[in-house]
N, C-alpha and C positions, 0 to 999 in steps of 0.2 A: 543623097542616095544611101540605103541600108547597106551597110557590109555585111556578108554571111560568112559567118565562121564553122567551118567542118570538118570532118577527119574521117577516114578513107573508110571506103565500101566495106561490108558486115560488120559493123562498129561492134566494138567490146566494150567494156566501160570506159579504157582513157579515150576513146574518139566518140562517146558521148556525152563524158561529163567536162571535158576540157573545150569543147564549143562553147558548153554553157558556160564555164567560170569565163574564158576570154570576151564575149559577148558581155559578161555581166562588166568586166572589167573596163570595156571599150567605152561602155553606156552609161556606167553609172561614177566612175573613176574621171576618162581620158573625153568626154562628152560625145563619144563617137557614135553616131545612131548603128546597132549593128544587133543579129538576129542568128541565134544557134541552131544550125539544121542539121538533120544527117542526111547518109547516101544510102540507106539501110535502115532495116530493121533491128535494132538494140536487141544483144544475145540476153539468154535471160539474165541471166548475172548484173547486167546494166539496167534490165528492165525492172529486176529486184530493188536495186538502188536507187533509181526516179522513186518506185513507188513508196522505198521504203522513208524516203526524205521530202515526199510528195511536193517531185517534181514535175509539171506537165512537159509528156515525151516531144521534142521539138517535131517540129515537119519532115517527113522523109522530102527527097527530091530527086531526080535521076538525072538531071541536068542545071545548068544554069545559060542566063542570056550573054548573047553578048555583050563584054561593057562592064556587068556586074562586077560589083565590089566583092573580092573574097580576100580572107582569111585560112590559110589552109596549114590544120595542125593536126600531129600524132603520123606524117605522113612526108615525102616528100617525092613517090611513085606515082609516075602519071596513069597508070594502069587501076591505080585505087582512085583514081580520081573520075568528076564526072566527064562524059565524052568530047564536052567543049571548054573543057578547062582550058586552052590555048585560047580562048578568046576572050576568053574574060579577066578584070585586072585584078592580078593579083598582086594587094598588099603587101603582106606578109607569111611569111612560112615558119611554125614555132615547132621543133619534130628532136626526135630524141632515136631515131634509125641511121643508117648509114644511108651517103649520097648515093639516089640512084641517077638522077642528072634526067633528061628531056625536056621538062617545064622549060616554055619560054617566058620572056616579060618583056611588056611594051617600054619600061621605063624599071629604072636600079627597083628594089624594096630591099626591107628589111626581111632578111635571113637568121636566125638562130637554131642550131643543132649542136646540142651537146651531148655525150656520153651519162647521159641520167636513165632508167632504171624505168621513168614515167614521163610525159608532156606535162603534165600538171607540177611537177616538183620545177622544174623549168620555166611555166609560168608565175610560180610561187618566187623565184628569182625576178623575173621580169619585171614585176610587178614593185619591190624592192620595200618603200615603208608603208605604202599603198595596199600591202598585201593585211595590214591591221586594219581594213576596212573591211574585208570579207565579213557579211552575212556569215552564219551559224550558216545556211542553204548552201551557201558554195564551198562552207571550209567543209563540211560534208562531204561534198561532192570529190574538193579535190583530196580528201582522207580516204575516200573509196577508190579514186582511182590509182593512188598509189600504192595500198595495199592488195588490188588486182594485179598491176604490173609488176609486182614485186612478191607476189603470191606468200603475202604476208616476210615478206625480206627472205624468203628460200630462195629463189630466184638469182643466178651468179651475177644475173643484170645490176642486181640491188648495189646501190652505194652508200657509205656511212650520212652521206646528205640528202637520201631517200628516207631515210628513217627517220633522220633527225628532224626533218617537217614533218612525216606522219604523226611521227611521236608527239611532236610540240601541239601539232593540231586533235589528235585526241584528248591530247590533255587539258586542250579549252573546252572542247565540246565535251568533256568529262563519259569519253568511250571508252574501256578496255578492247583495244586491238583485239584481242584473240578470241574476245566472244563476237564481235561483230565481225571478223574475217571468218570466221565459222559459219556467220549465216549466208554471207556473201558465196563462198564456197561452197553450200547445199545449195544455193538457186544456182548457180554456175555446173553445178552434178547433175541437176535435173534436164535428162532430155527426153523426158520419155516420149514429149508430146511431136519432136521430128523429126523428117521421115531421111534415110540414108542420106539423100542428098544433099538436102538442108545442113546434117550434118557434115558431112565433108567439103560445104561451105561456110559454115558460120565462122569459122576464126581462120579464115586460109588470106596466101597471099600468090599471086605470083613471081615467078623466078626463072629464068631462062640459066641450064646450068648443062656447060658440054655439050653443047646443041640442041638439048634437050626444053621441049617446054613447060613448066610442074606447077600444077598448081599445091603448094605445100601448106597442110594443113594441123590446127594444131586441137585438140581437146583435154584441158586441164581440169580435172577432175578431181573429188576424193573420194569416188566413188568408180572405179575402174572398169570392174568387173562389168557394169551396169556396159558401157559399151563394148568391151570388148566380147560379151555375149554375143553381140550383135554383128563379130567378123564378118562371118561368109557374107551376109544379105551387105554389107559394108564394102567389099571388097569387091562382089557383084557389080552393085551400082557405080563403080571408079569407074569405070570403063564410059560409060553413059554422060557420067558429068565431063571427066574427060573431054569427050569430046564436046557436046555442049559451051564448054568455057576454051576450047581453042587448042587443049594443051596434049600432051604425049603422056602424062601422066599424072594421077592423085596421088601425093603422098602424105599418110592420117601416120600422126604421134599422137598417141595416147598417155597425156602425163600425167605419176598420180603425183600429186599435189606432198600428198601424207609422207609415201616413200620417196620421195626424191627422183624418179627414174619415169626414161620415157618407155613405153613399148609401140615400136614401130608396125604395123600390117605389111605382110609380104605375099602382094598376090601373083606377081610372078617375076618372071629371072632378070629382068631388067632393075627391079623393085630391090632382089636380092642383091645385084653386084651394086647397085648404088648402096646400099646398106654394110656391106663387104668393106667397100674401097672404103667409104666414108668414114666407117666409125669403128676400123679394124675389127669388124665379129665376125663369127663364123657362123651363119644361118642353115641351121635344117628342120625350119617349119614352116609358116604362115604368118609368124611372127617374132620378133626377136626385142630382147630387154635392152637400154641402152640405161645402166647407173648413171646418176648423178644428170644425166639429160634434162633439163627443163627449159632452156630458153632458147626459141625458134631465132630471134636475133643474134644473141653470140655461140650458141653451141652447136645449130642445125645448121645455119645456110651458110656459114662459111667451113662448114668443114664436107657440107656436100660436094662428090665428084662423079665420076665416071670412065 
């Protein structure tokens, strides 16, 4: 039986391109027959990197059967996961988030979660002398996905052992990091082509916080302005998806990239004292600057309150 390797609903680059290296690695390494899908649609930022290292995009899926073999990395929330993830066996979990706990298993697997920056730099570990087997295709892939999560090393997430693979692997594939996280970073700016909602879903996750239920969203940009133009119709639409996806409210961080800082939408007073309590400002607009803010993992959800 195929093992399917994935990573959690709206993929971004590392839960696109980490199916693919673990899938290559199962198959072509560990002789595991096993097949890289997503749960989603690749933001464009990911979709730039397939095209740019001409990769074919794996299969979307919205479930799987029961029984199936999975692999599940970049993730360990069953809320990112598909609807029957309880039924199916799960192998393995390779994830670099903190424990959210529900997943059951019919039998032990193997667990890894550590404090890394990317899933790919993790499975760069995992992998151990096996990892001088990568194709030029996957050390690719896992060089783009560590320079997304790590937003070229700005990112507080980043560790001196994030770099130190990126680095080492640019330096086979003979890339200069900062011209190619530059192109990376315009396909990840470019949204022109969707529509509010889309946006306030493409990099979000759930969070239950104070009773509250958020769907918490992130948009990492170096091109700011391009969405924060689009507040009102932005701010509009939360309401809509909101309810749609279950939850009591959207919350959009707008990160630029360049200047280091997020700016959060404040559409109203609920939005406001969460932003208040959270991140001690003092809000009197629609919108409020957080310096130095960029990572949804260590700087947003654990210092959200109410």
């Amino acid at each position: 039986m195929t093992t399917l390797v994935f990573g959690h609903k709206a993929p971004d680059t590392d839960s696109t391109g980490s199916p693919l290296i673990w899938a290559w690695y199962l198959n072509d390494v560990r002789g595991v027959p096993a097949r890289a899908v997503l749960l989603g649609e690749p933001n464009t930022e990911a979709a730039f990197v397939l095209k740019r290292w001409s990769v074919e995009c794996p299969e979307i899926i919205t479930d799987v059967e029961p029984g199936t073999k999975v692999v599940i990395v970049d993730t360990n929330n069953p809320s990112e996961l598909p609807p029957s993830i309880g039924k199916a066996d799960i192998q393995a979990i390779i994830d670099h988030h903190k424990l959210t706990g529900g997943l059951e298993t019919t039998l032990p697997i193997d667990i890894t979660i550590r404090p890394l920056a990317c899933t790919a730099t993790l499975m760069h570990d995992l992998m151990g002398a096996d990892a001088a087997k990568m194709p030029d295709t996957i050390k690719c892939l896992m060089l783009s996905c560590i320079l997304s999560d790590t937003l070229e090393f700005r990112s507080p997430t980043t560790t001196d052992h994030d770099r130190a693979v990126a680095e080492n692997l640019a330096r086979d594939l003979g890339i200069a990091i900062p011209d190619y996280a530059a192109e990376m970073f315009a396909a990840k700016s470019d949204v022109s082509a969707f529509s509010d909602a889309q946006l306030l879903r493409m990099d979000s996750k759930e969070y239950s916080v104070a009773g509250k239920e958020l769907r918490v969203s992130v948009l990492e940009t170096t091109a700011p302005k391009v969405v924060l133009d689009r507040k009102a119709s932005l701010m509009a639409a939360m309401d809509a998806v909101a309810k749609e996806d279950g939850a009591d409210q959207v919350l959009l961080f707008v990160v630029d990239i360049l200047r280091e800082e997020a700016t959060l939408l404040v559409p109203n007073d609920l939005v406001k004292a969460m932003a208040e309590k959270s991140f001690g400002v003092s809000v009197t607009g629609d919108t409020v600057v957080l310096p130095g803010v960029m990572s949804r993992k260590k700087q947003i959800i654990p210092a959200l309150s109410l």
